[in-house]
DRENDOGU-887799 format. One record per residue (C-alpha): x, y, z. Coordinates in steps of 0.001 Angstrom, whole numbers, padded with zeros to 6 digits, always signed. Example, Ala and Ser with C-alpha at 12.3 -4.5 7.8 and 13.67 -1.06 7.14 Angstrom:
! residues 2
+012300-004500+007800
+013670-001060+007140
***
This chain:
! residues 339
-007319+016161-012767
-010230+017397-010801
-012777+014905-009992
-016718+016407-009571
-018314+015137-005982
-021416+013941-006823
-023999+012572-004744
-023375+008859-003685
-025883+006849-003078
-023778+005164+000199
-026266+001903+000250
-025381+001610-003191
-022032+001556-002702
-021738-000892-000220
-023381-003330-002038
-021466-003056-005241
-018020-003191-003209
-019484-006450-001258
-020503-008091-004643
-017210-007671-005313
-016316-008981-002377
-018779-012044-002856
-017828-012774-006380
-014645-013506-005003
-015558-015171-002145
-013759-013440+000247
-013937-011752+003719
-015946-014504+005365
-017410-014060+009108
-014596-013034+011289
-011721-012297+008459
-008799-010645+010180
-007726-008096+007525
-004721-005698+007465
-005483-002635+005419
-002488-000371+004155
-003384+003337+004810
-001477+006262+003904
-004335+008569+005642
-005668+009575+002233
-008846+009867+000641
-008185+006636-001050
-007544+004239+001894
-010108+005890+004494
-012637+005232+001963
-011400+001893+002400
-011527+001568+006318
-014747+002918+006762
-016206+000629+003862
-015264-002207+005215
-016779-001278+008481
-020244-000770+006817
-019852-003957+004804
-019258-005780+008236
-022396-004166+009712
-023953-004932+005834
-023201-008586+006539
-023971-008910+010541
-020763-009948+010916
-017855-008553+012309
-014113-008334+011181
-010506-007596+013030
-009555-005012+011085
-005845-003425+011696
-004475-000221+009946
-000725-000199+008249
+000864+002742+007506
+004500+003148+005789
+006765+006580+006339
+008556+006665+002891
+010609+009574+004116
+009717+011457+001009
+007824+014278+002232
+008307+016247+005354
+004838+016249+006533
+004217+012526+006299
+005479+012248+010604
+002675+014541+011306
+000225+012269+009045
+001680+009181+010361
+000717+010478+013932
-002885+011783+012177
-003591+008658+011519
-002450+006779+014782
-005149+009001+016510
-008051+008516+013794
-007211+004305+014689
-006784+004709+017959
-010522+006659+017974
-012294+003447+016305
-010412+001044+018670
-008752-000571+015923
-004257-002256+015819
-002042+000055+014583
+001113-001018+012667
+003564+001720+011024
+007255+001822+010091
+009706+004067+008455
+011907+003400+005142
+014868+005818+004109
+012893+005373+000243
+015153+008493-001165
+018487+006793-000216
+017085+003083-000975
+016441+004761-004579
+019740+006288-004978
+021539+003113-003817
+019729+000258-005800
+019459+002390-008551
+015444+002411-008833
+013011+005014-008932
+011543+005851-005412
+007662+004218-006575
+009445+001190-007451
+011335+000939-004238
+008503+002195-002117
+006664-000319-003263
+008774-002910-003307
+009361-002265+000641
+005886-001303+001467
+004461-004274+000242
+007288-006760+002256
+006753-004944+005248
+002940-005180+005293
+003360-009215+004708
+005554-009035+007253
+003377-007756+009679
+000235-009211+008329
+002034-012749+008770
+003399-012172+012403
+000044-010656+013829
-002373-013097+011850
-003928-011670+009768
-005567-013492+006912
-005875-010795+004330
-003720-007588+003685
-006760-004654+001938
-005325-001922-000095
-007049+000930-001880
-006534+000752-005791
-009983+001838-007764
-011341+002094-011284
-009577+005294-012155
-005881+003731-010632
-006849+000694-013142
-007008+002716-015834
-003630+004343-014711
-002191+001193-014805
-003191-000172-017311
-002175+002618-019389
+000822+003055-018074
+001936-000578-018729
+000844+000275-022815
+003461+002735-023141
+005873+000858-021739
+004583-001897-024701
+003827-004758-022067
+001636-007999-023898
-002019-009102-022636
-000809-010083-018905
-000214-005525-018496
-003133-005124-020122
-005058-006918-017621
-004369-004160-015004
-004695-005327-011118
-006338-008291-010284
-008921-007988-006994
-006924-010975-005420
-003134-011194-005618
-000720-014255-004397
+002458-012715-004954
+003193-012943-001168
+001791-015239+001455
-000711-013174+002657
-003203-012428-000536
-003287-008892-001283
-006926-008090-002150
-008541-004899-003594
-011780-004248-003036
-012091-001100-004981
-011430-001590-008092
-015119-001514-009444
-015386+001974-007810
-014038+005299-008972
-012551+008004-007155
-015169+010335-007906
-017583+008266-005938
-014818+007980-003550
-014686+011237-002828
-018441+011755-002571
-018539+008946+000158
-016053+010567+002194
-017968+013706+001746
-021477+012132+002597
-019797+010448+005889
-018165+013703+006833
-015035+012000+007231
-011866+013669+006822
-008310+012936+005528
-004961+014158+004453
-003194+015379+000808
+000017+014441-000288
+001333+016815-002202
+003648+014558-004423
+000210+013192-006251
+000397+016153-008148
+003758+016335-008597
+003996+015240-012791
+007935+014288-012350
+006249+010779-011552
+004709+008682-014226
+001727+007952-012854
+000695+011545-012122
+001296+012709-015632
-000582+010071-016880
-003521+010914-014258
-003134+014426-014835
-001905+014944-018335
-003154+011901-020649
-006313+010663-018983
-008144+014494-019280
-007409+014276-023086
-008837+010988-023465
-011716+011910-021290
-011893+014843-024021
-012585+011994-026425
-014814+009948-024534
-015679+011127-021186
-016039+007522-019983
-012509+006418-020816
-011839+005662-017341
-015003+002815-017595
-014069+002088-021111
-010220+001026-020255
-011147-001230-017011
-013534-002703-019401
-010740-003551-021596
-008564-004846-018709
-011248-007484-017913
-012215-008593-021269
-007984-008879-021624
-007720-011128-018416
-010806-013494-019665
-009366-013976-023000
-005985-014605-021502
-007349-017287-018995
-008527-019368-022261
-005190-019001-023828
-003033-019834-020530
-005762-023169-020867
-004733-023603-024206
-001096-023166-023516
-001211-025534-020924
-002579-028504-022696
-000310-027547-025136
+002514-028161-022675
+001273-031407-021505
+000879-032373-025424
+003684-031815-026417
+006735-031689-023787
+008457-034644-022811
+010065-034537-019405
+013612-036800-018360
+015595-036158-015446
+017737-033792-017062
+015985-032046-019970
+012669-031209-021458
+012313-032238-025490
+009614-031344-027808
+009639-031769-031755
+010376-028271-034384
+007550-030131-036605
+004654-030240-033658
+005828-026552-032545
+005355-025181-035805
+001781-026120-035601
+001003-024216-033208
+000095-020529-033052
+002336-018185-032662
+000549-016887-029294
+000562-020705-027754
+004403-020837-029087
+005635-017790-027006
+003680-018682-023931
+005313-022589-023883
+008337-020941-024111
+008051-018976-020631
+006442-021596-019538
+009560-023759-020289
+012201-021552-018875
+010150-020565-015586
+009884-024441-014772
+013698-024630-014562
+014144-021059-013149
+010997-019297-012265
+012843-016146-011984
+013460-016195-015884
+011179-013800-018063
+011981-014084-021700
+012279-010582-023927
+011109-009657-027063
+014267-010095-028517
+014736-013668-026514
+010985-014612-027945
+012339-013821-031750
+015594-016268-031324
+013456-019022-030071
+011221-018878-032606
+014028-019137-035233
+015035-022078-033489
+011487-023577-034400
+010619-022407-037710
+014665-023442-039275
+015765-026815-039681
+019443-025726-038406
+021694-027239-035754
+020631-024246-033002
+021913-022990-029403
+020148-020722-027188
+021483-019666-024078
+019902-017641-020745
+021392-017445-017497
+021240-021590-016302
+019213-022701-019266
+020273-023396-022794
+017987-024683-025362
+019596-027232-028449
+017782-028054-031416
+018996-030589-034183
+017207-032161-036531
+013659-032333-035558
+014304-032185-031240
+014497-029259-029433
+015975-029748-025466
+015873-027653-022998
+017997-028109-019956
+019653-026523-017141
+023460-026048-017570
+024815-026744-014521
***
């Protein structure tokens, strides 16, 4: 894909990343934030925007720099030690490590984005945790939304994929935030431009053996050959996804506490009061079931079908997965742990 530089208006900018910012409520006076940098356009975009949203605000923040060696590429020392010189010019912490990502893939059996990430994103809690830092900032925009997004619709995920990448995340102890994601690269890109700021390439972007490129290189130019504002048309689609989702996680909720009865032991709800409920409300009380016994639990397609045989027949029925089994006779349905 080749993105066009236009001009940026940079005041423009700001603002619209610090509404963000705002709507959210975060990065208050003083915020000490961590923000992962692989020395790319992407993530220096990031660093210096936060440093004009500071001055934007009259405020100022601790801001430290992150970087992760994947061992992928051979160049990436020599960035690593770019980098450390471009922090070290602004004054700023500098954290970096090196993973082994190739031979972590080949051992656990995963592709190398999938373990890069997964060790990336531990490592930068990690340090965000141990120095103090309240916030860890990485660089994921509009277009990467749309990437994602896309990317979890082939793989035929339901609403929560379509969503796409939420601006805060609480998967770790230290919320991951993205300030970016209202922003495309093209304006990106332009910013960096403006600012005369430089930064380094890595080659395996273009490299199409990776999902992610081919969908950023491949399928996203032949949509934008349909509508050339596909990009703003699918993050569109991820928000109106999420807000439509919050009302049914409400709805699945109340549900819950409606229906569910909850012993010691074992969880019981009635076939009859299931079976008027939508289908949508049904699957979701499910998951919600099995991830309050064992939140590590995420029920299939195929799992999703079985329980809902259990609900709509008035057969003696046994489900089964990992710890939990599910019994159903006569009208009761109970869910318990096995063990």
């Amino acid at each position: 894909m080749v993105w066009r530089r236009w001009p940026v208006n940079v005041k423009a900018l700001i603002r619209r990343v610090n509404h963000t910012l705002k709507l959210h409520k975060l990065f208050p006076e003083y915020s000490r934030i961590l923000i992962a940098c692989s020395g790319g356009p992407d993530s220096m975009a990031l660093l210096h925007l936060l440093q004009d949203i500071a001055a934007h605000r009259h405020t100022k923040y601790k801001l430290g720099i992150a970087i992760v060696d994947h061992s992928i590429r051979p160049e990436s020392k020599d960035e690593v030690l770019w980098l450390q010189n471009q922090v070290d010019a602004l004054g700023l912490s500098f954290y970096t490590t090196t993973f082994d990502v190739p031979t972590l893939s080949k051992d656990l059996k995963l592709s190398e984005e999938t373990v890069g990430r997964q060790v990336r994103y531990q490592w930068l809690n990690e340090i965000a945790h141990s120095e103090g830092y309240d916030y860890i900032a990485v660089a994921h925009h509009k277009d990467d939304q749309a990437e994602s997004i896309l990317a979890h619709l082939i793989r035929g995920a339901g609403l929560k994929g379509l969503t796409g990448m939420a601006v805060v995340n609480h998967d770790y102890d230290i919320p991951v935030i993205r300030p970016l994601l209202d922003v495309t690269k093209e304006e990106l890109l332009a910013y960096l431009a403006d600012r005369k700021l430089t930064y380094c390439i890595d080659s395996t972007n273009d490299d199409i053996r990776y999902q992610r490129n081919r969908i950023r290189h491949r399928i996203i130019p032949e949509l934008e050959s349909i509508n050339p504002n596909v990009v703003d048309a699918i993050a569109r689609l991820g928000c109106s996804v999420s807000e439509d989702l919050a009302v049914i996680s409400n709805l699945t909720v109340q549900a819950f506490e409606r229906l569910v009865t909850i012993d010691k032991n074992e969880m019981r709800l009635s076939r009859k009061a299931l079976r008027k409920e939508p289908v949508a409300i049904q699957r979701r009380l499910w998951q919600r079931l099995m991830s309050s016994i064992d939140s590590d639990i995420t029920l299939t397609t195929a799992h999703q079908e079985q329980l809902l045989d259990i609900v709509n027949t008035g057969e003696g029925k046994t489900f089964t997965i990992k710890s939990i089994k599910v019994t159903a006779q006569c009208d009761t349905i109970k869910v318990y742990c096995k063990h």
